[in-house]
C-alpha positions as CSV (number, residue, x, y, z in Angstrom):
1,X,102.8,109.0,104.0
2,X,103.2,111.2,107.1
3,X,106.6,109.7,107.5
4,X,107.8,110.9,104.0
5,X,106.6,114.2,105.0
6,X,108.4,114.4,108.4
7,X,111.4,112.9,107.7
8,X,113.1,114.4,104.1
9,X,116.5,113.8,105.1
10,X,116.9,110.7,103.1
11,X,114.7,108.8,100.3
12,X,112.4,106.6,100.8
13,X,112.7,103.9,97.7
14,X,111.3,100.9,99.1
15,X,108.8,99.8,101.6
16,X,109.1,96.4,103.5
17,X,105.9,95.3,105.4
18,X,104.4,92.0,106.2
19,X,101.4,90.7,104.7
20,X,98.5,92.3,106.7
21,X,99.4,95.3,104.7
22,X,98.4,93.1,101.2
23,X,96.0,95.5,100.2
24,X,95.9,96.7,96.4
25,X,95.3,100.1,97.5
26,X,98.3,100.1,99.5
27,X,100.0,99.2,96.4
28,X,98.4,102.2,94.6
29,X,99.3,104.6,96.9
30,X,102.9,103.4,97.2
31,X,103.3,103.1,93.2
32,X,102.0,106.8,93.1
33,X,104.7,108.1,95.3
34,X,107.5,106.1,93.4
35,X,108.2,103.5,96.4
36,X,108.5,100.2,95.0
37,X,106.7,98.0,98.1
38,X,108.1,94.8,99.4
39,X,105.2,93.0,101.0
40,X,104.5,89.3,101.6
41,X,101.2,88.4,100.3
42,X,98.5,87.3,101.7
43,X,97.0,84.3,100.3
44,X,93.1,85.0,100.4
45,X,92.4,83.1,97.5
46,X,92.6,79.6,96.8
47,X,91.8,80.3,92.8
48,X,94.3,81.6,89.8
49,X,93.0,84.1,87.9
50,X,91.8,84.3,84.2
51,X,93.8,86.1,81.2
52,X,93.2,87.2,78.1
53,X,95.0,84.1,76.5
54,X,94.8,80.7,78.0
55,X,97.3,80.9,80.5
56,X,96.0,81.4,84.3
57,X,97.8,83.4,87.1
58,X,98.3,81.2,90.0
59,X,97.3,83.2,93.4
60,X,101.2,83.7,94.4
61,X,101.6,85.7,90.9
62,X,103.3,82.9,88.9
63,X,102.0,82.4,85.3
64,X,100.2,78.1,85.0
65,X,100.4,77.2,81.3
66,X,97.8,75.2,80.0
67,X,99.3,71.9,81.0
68,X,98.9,72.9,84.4
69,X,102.4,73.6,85.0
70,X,103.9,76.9,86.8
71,X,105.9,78.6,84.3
72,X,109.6,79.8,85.3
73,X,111.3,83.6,85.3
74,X,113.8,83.6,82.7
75,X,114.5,88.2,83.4
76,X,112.8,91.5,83.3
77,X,112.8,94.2,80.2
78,X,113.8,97.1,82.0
79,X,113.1,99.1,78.8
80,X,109.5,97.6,78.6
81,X,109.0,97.1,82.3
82,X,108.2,93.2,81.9
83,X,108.8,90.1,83.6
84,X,109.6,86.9,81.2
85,X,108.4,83.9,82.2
86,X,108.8,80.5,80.3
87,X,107.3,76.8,80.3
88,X,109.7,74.1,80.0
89,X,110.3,72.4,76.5
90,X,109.5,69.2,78.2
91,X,105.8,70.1,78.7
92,X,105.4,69.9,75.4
93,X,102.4,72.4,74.8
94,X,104.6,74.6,72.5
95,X,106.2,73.5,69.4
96,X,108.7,76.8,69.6
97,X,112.2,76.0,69.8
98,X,112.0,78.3,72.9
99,X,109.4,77.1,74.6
100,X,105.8,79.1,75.5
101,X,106.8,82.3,76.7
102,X,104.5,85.1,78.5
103,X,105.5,88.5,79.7
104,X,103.4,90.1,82.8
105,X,103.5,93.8,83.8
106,X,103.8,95.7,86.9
107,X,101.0,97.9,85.7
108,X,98.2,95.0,85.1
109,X,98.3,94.6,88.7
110,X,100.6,95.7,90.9
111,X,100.1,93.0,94.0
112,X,100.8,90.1,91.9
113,X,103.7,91.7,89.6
114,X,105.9,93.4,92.1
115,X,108.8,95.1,90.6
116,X,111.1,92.7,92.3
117,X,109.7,89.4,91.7
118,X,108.7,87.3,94.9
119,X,111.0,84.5,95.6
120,X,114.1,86.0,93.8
121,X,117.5,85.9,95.2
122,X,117.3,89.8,95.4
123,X,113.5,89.2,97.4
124,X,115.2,87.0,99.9
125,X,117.8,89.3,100.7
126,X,115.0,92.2,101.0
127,X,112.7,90.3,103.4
128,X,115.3,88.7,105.3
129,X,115.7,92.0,107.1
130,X,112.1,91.9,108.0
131,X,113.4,89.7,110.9
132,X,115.6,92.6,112.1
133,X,112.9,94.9,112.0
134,X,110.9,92.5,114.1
135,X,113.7,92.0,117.0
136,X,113.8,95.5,117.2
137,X,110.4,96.2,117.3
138,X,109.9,93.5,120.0
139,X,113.1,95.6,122.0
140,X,110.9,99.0,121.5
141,X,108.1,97.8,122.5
142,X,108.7,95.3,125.3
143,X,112.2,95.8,126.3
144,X,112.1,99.8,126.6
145,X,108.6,99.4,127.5
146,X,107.9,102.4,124.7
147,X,104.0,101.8,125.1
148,X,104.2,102.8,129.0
149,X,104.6,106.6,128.0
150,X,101.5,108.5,129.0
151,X,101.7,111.1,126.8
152,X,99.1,113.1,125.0
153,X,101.1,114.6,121.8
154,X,102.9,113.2,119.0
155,X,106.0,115.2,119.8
156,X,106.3,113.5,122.6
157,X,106.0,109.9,121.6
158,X,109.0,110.7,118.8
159,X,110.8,111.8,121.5
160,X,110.5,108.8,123.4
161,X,110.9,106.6,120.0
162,X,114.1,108.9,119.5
163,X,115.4,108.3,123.3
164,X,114.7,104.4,122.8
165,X,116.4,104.2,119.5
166,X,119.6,106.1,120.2
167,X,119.8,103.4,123.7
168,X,119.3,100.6,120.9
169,X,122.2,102.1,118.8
170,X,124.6,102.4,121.7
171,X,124.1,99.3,122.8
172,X,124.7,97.9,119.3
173,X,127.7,99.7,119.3
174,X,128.8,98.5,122.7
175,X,128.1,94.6,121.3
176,X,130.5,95.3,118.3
177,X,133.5,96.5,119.8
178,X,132.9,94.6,123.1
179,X,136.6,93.3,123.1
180,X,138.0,96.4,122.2
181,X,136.4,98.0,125.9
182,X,137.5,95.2,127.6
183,X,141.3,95.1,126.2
184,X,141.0,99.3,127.5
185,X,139.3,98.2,130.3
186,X,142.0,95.9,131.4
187,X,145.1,98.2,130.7
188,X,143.6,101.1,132.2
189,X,142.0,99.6,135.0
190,X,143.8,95.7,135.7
191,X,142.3,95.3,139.0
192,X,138.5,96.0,138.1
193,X,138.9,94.0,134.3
């Protein structure tokens, strides 16, 4: 959290890491500062897990009713902080016009119940920018060659990271209006363009 502490310009509201970060206590931590995480997860286990009723918890978070059959998202109560997740009518188990229904919580364990749920539209478009993150990681790291500073303190290092990522901005900048410079370059200068 030392980067919520350093940098209070803006809010930090959500947290997008990969899975070696699947940790519950990670989780905890992030839940206790009111970040909602965004993090792949990392399937250890092979086995769902047991409830209360007889429905089990497959190890990607999804709800298997006793048929054997995942169970689909049908919303979230905002107002009672709940996913709703439904088996078909063709499996048959239920006699409800509805179908079986079964609600899980954020709260009864925070890795498998994210807030948003994994595999959502609204997921996918969160952890598509995971990608970006890694391209410009890969740039930092190998392109500016950000781990060939020698340097002793921290202050240092940010002010290499800063140097590096105000290059990576420009040259963004330069790639989005690249026809714009060379229209300018070519009326100002016609014999260098």
């Amino acid at each position: 959290m030392e980067c919520k502490q350093r940098f209070n310009l803006g809010v930090i509201d959500k947290m997008l890491l990969d899975a070696a970060h699947d940790a519950e206590a990670v989780y905890m931590l992030l839940d206790h500062q009111n970040i909602e995480p965004c993090i792949d997860l990392n399937n250890r286990s092979k086995k769902n897990t047991t409830t209360e009723s007889d429905i089990h918890i497959s190890p990607t978070g999804i709800p298997i009713c006793p048929k054997g059959n995942e169970m689909k998202p049908t919303g979230f109560d905002i107002s009672q902080d709940r996913r709703k997740w439904r088996c078909s009518l063709t499996c048959g188990y239920s006699d409800a016009k509805y179908g079986r229904t079964y609600h899980t919580h954020s709260s009864d364990n925070l890795r498998l119940f994210p807030r948003t749920a994994r595999g959502s539209e609204k997921w996918k478009l969160i952890y598509k920018r995971c990608t970006s993150i890694e391209r410009s990681n890969k740039q930092e790291k190998i392109d500016y060659k950000f781990e060939s500073g020698r340097h002793r303190s921290t202050m240092m290092w940010y002010i290499r990271i800063y140097g590096i990522m105000t290059c990576q901005h420009m040259y963004a900048w330069y790639v989005s209006q690249k026809d714009e410079w060379d229209k300018l370059k070519a009326t100002i200068c016609p014999t260098v363009a």
